[in-house]
Legacy VTK file of the C-alpha trace (Angstrom):
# vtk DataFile Version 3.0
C-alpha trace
ASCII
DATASET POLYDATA
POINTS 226 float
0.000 0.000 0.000
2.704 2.253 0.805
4.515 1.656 -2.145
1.481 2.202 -4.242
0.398 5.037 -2.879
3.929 6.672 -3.598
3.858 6.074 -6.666
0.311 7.797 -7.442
1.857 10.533 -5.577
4.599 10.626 -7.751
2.826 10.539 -10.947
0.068 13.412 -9.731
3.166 15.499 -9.069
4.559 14.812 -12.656
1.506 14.966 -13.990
0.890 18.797 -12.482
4.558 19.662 -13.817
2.894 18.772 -17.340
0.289 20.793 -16.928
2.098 23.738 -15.762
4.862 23.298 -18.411
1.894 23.038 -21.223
0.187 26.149 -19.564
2.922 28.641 -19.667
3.763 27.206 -23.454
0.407 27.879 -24.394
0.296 31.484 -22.799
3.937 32.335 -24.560
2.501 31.448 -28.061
-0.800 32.834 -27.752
1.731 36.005 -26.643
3.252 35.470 -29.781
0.564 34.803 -32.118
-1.357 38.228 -30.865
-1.710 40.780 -33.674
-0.661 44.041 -33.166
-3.193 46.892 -33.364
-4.265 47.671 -36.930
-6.473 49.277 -39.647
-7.959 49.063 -42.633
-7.276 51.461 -45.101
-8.476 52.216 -49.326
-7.067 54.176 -51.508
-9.243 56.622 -53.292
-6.813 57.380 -55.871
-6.114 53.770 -57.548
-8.620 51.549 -55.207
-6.248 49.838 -53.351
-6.167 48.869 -49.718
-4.925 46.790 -47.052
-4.363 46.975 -43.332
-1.009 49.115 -41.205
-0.246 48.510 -37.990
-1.334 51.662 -35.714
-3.248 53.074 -32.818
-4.922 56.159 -34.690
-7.292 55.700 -37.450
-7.844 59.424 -38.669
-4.747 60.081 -39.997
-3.847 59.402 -43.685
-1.511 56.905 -44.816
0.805 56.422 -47.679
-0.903 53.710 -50.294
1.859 50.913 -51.043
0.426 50.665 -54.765
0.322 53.961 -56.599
2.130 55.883 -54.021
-0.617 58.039 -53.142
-2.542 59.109 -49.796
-4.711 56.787 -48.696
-8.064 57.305 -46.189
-8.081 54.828 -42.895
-11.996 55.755 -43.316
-12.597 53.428 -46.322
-14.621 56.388 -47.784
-13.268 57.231 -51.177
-11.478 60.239 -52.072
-14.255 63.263 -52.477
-13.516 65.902 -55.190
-13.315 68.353 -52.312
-10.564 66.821 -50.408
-8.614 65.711 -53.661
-9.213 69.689 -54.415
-7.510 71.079 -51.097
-4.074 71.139 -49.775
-4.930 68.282 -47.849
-3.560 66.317 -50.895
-1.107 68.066 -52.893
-0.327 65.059 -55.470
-2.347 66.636 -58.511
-2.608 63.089 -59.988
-5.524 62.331 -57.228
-7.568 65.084 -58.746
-7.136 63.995 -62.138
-8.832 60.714 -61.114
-11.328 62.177 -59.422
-12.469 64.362 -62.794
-12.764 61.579 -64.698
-16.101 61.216 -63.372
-18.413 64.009 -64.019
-18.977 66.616 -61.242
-21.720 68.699 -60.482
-20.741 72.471 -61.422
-22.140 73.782 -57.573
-18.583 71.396 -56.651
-16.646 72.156 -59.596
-16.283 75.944 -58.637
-16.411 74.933 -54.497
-13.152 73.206 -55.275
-11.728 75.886 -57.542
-11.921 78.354 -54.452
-10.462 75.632 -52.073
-7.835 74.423 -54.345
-4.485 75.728 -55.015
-3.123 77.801 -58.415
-1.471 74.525 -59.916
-4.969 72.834 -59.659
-7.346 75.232 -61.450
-6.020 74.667 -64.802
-7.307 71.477 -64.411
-10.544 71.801 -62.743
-10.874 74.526 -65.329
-10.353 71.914 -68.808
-12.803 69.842 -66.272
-15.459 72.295 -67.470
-15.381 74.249 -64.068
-16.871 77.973 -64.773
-13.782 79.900 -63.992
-15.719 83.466 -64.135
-17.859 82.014 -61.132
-15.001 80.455 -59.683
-13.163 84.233 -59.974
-15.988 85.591 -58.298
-16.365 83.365 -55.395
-12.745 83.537 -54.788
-12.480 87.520 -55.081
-15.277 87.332 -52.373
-13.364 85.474 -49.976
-10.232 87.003 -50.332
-10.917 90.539 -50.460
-13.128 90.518 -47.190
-12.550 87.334 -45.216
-9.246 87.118 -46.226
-7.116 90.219 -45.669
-5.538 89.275 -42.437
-4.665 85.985 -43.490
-0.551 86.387 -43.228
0.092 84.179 -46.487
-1.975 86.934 -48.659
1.553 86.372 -50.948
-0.099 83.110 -51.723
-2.845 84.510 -53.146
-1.660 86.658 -55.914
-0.408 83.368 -58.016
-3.777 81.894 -58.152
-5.554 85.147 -59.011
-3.290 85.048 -62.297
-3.969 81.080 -62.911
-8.037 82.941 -63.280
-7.264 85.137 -65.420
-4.595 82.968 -67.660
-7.318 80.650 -67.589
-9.877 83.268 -69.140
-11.464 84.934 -66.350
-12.476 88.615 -66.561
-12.667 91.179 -63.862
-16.116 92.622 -63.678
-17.868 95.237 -61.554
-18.396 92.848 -58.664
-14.665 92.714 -58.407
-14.050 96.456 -58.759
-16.288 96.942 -55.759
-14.463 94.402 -53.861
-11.493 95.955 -54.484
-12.711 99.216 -53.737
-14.043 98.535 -49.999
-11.044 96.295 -49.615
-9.099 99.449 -49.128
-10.638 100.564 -46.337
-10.150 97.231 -44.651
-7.631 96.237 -42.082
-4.865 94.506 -43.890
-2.394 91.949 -43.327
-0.065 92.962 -46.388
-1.069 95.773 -48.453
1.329 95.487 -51.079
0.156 91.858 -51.361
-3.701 93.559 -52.396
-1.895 95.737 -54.610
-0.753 92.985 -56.207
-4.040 91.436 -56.745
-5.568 94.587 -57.771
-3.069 95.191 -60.285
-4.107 91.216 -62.055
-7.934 92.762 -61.725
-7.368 95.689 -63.642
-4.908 94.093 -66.502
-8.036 91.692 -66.868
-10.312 94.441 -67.576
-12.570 93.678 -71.064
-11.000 95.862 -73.521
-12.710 98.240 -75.154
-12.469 96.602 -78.870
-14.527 97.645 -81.936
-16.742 95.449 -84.318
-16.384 96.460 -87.536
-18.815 94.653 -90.339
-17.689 95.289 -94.100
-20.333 94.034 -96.702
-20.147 94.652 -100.291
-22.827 97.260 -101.949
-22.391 97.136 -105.461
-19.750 97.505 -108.265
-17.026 99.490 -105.837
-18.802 100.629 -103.075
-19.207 98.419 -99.494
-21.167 99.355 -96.759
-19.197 99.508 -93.294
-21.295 99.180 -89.990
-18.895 99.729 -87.155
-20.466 98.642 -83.522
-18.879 99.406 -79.715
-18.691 96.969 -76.787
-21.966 98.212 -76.308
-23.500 97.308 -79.332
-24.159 101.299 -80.766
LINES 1 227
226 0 1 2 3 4 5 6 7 8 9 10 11 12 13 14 15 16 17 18 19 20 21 22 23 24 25 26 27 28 29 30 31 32 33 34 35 36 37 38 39 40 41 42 43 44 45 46 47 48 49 50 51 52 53 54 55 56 57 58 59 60 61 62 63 64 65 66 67 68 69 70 71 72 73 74 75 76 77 78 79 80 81 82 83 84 85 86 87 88 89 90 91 92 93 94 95 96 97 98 99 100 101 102 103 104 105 106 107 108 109 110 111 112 113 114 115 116 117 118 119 120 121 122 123 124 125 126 127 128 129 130 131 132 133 134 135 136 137 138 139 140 141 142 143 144 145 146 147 148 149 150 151 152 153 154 155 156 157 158 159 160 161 162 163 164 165 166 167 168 169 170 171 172 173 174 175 176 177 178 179 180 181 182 183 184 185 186 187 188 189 190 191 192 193 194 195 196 197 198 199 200 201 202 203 204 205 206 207 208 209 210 211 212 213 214 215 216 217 218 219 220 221 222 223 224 225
């Protein structure tokens, strides 16, 4: 009995060493075999998308296929965001366009969007008279502290090389703008200067249609039509 009963004593004992050896084995590779934190993320550029290992999920993230930004939302790319400086890689607007846009966005995303940009969103069919408008609005009232008015200037000759012409909404702009607190005045005069070269010029129509034998009637017309 003795002996017996040493030897179940023995083999419990080995037994619970087992157990606890097979325990802390199967907590080191379930340790292991944990994933790290991670999220999904799409590309609205190229439609790619995969996962990254990280604890924040509002921040973009470089896409490991076309080398553009990709959104941890899963949301793809709006025209908006592809618009602002939020994404400067000019290749995500261009895929964006492809689709058509309503022209309420179109000229939204000229105002938001930098100069290299509205060429583009201009050959996208954009209206780049509205688009001159809107901006002139913005800049010439809400605008005129901003400290990076030098930024400005650039984009207000991208309107006009793109065909926009200064009208009388402008003018007034520009004339209650100089009343206005300012952060850089010589920046406005700089703006004001692109307004006034884009002025409609003052051209005559002239209509030449033969009479008879040697003789033509000329009708000559103003901007005005007279």
């Amino acid at each position: 009995r003795t002996r017996s009963s040493a030897v179940q004593v023995a083999a419990k004992a080995e037994m619970a060493r087992e157990a606890e050896v097979a325990n802390i084995a199967d907590v080191g590779e379930a340790r292991d075999a944990s994933p790290p934190a991670t999220s999904s993320w799409y590309c609205g550029f190229c439609g790619g998308s995969g996962t990254v290992s990280c604890n924040w999920t509002n921040e973009p993230v470089g896409c490991k296929m076309c080398a553009g930004r990709g959104s941890f939302t899963g949301e793809t790319i709006t025209l908006q965001m592809a618009a602002s400086r939020l994404v400067p890689d000019i290749s995500a607007l261009r895929f964006i366009l492809r689709q058509p846009q309503r022209q309420e966005d179109l000229v939204n995303a000229l105002v938001k969007c930098e100069a290299n940009k509205v060429r583009l969103l201009v050959d996208a069919g954009a209206d780049v008279q509205a688009g001159l408008q809107k901006y002139a609005q913005y800049v010439l009232t809400d605008g005129m502290m901003n400290a990076n008015l030098h930024t400005y200037v650039k984009k207000f000759q991208t309107f006009v090389d793109c065909g926009a012409i200064t009208t009388d909404e402008e003018l007034k702009l520009l004339d209650k703008s100089s009343s206005r607190h300012c952060a850089d005045r010589p920046q406005i005069r700089k703006i004001e200067g692109i307004l006034m070269a884009a002025l409609p010029k003052n051209v005559l129509n002239v209509y030449v249609k033969e009479a008879s034998g040697d003789s033509w009637d000329i009708i000559v017309h103003n901007v005005g039509g007279d």
